[in-house]
C-alpha positions as semicolon CSV with decimal commas, in nm:
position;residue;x (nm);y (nm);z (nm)
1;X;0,000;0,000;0,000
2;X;0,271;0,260;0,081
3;X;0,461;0,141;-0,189
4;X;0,239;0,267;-0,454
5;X;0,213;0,580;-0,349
6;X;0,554;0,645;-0,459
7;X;0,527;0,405;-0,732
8;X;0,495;0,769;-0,958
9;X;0,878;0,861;-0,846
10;X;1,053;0,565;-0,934
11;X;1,095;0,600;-1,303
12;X;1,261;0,794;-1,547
13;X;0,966;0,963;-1,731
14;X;0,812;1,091;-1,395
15;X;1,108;1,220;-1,288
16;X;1,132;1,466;-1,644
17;X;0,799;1,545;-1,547
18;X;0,858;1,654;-1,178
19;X;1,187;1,828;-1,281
20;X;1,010;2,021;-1,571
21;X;0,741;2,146;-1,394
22;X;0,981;2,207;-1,094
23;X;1,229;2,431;-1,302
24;X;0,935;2,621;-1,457
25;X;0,695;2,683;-1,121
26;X;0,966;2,704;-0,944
27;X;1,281;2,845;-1,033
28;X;1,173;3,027;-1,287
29;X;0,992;3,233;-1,035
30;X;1,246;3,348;-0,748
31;X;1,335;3,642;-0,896
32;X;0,944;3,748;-0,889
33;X;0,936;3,593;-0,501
34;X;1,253;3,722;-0,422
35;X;1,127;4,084;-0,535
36;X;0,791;4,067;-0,384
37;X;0,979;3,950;-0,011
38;X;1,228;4,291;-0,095
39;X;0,901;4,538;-0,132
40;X;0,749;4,370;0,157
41;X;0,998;4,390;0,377
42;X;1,048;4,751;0,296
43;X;0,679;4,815;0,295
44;X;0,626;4,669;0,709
45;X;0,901;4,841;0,837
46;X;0,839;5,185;0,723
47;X;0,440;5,151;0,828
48;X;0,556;5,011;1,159
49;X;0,799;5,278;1,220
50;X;0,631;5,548;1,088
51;X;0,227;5,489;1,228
52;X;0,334;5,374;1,521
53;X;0,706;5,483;1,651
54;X;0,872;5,053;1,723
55;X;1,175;5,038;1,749
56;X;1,389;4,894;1,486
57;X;1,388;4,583;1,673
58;X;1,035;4,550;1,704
59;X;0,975;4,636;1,406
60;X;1,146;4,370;1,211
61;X;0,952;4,143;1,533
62;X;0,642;4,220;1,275
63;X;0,786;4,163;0,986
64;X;0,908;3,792;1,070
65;X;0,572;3,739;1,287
66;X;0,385;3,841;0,978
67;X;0,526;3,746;0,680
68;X;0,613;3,384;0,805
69;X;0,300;3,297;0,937
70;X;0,048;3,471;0,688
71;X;0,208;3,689;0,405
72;X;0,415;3,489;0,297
73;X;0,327;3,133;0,239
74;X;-0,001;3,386;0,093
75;X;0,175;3,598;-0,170
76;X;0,405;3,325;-0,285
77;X;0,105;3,089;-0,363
78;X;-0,058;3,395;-0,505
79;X;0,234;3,418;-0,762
80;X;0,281;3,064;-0,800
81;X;-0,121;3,023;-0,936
82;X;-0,058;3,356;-1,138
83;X;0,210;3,194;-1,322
84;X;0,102;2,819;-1,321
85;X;-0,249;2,772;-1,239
86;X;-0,353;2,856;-1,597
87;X;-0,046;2,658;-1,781
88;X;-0,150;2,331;-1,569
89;X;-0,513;2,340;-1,701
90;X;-0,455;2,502;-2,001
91;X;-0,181;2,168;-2,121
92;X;-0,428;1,922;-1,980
93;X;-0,686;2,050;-2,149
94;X;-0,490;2,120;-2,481
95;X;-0,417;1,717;-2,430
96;X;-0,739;1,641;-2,407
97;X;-0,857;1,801;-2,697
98;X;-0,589;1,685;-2,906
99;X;-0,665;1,327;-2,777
100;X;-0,336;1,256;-2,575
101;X;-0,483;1,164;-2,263
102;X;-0,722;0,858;-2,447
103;X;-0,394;0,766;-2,579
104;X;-0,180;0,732;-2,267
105;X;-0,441;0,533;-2,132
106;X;-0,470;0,316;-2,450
107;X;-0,078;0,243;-2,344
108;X;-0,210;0,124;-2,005
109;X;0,007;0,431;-1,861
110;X;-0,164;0,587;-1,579
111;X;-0,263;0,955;-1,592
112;X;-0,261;1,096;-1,259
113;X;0,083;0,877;-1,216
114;X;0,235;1,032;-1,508
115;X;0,099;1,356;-1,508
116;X;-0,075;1,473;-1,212
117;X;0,104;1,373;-0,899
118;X;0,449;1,471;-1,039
119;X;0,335;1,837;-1,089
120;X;0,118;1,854;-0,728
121;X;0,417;1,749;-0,563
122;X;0,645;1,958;-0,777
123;X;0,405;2,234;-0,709
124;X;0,434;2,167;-0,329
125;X;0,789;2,187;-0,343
126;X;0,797;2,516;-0,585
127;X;0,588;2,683;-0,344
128;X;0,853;2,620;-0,025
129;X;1,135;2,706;-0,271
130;X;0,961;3,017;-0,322
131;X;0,879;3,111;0,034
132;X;1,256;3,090;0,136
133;X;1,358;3,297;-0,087
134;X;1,037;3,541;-0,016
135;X;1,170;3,559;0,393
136;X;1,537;3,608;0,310
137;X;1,458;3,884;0,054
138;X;1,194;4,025;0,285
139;X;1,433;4,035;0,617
140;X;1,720;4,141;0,394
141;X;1,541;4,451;0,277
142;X;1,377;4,489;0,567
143;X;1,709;4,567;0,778
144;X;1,842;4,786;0,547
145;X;1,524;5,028;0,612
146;X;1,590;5,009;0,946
147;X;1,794;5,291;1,033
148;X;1,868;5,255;1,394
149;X;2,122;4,927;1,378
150;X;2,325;4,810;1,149
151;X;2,258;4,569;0,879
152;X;2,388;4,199;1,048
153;X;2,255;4,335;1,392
154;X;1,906;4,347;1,288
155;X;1,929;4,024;1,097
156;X;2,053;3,816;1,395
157;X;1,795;4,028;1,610
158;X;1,506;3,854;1,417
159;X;1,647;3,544;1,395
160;X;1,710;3,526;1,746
161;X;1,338;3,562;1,766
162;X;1,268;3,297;1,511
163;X;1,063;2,995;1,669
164;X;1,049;2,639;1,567
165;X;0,653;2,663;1,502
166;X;0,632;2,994;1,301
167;X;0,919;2,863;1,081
168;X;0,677;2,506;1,036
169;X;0,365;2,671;1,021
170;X;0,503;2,900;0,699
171;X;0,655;2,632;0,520
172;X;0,367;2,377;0,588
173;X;0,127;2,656;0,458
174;X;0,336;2,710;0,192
175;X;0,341;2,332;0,080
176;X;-0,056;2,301;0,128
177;X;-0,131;2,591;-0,074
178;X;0,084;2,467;-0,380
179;X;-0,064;2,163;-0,322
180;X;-0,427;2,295;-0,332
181;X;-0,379;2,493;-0,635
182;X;-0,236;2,216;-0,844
183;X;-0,460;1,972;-0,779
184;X;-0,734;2,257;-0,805
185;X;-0,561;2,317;-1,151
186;X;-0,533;1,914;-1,244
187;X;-0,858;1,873;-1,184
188;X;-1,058;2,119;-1,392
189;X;-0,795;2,010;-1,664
190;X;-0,906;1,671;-1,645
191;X;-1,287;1,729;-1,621
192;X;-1,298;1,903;-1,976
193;X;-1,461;1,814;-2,252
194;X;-1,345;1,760;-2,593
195;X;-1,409;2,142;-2,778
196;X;-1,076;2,398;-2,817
197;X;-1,328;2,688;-2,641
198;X;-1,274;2,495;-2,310
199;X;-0,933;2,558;-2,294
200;X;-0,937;2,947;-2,231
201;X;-1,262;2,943;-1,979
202;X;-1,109;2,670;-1,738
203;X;-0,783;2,851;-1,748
204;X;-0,893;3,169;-1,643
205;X;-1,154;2,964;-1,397
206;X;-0,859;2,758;-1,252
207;X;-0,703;3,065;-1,106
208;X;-0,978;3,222;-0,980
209;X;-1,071;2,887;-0,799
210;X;-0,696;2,805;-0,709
211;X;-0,740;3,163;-0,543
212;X;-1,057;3,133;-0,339
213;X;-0,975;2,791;-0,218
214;X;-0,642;2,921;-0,104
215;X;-0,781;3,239;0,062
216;X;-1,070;3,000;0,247
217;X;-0,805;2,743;0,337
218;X;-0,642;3,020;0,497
219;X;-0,898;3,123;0,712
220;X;-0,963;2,783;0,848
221;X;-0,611;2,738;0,945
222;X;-0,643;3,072;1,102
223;X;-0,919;2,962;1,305
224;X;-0,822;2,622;1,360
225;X;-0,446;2,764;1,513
226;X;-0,682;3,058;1,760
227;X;-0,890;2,799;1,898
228;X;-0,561;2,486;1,989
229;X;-0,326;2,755;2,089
């Protein structure tokens, strides 16, 4: 039984999948992550210093607190269904059209094997990529607007004040939500039908799902965290 679910890994062809779809959801986007953690590092410092008069200490306190826990893992997935969302649904349904899918399974090769669980857990895995690169850029930029200490002060000041369960809780957020808007993506790509209009209305409709089911998915965990802490 556990075997087979990572039956899907352990050949050649899955692994060009997961890589592919890894390089392009994933790598392909740091520098957009990496630029988005920059402005909103900037951003929370100067409204925290300059609303409400927190030290530089404090301030970057926020920042981790916030973008770890919530902004983060939020913005990231936010970029990764902007860029993939659409692409995921728009090949499936391109292969279903063009009659690729009945073909596979003519082959006797598996479809979600071969082409859905290799990009959810790619997806997954873009999606924590992303969010590291979001809190370095984010901390990074936000201790150079901090004008009180110095650059490496500031930096080992927040980290210092890094716990265990914000670090999990961002990265595990960050994980579900790729995961969510994959599958969310795989799945109206796979319940198509056969006509070329399909392919532009489910790709637009797979982001704006991928989004509400993230944003929802948030709030539960929100509430679910309020009421066992």
């Amino acid at each position: 039984m556990l075997t087979s679910w990572f039956r899907p890994f352990t050949h050649a062809a899955m692994h060009r999948v997961l890589l592919r779809q890894l390089y392009f959801s994933g790598v392909q986007s740091v520098g957009v992550s990496a630029l988005a953690g920059a402005a909103m590092g900037a951003i929370v410092i100067t409204l925290v210093q300059g609303n409400f008069g927190q030290s530089g200490a404090r301030a970057m306190n926020v920042l981790m607190i916030s973008c770890m826990q919530e902004v983060g893992p939020l913005l990231v997935a936010l970029i990764f269904t902007a860029r993939s969302a659409s692409a995921i649904t728009t090949e499936l349904v391109a292969m279903k059209v063009a009659g690729e899918l009945r073909t596979l399974l003519r082959l006797g090769i598996s479809v979600g094997y071969y082409l859905i669980w290799p990009r959810i857990v790619a997806a997954a895995l873009s999606c924590v990529l992303l969010f590291c690169y979001f809190m370095v850029a984010a901390l990074f930029c936000g201790a150079l607007t901090t004008p009180q200490s110095g650059l490496i002060a500031e930096i080992d000041s927040s980290l210092s004040q890094l716990s265990a369960s914000s670090l999990l809780m961002g990265l595990a957020k960050s994980a579900l939500f790729g995961f969510v808007t994959s599958a969310s993506a795989c799945y109206l790509g796979l319940s198509a039908g056969f006509a070329s209009t399909e392919i532009p209305r489910l790709a637009s409709r797979a982001v704006l799902v991928s989004i509400v089911a993230m944003l929802l998915l948030d709030a539960l965990i929100a509430v679910l965290v309020s009421h066992l802490v």
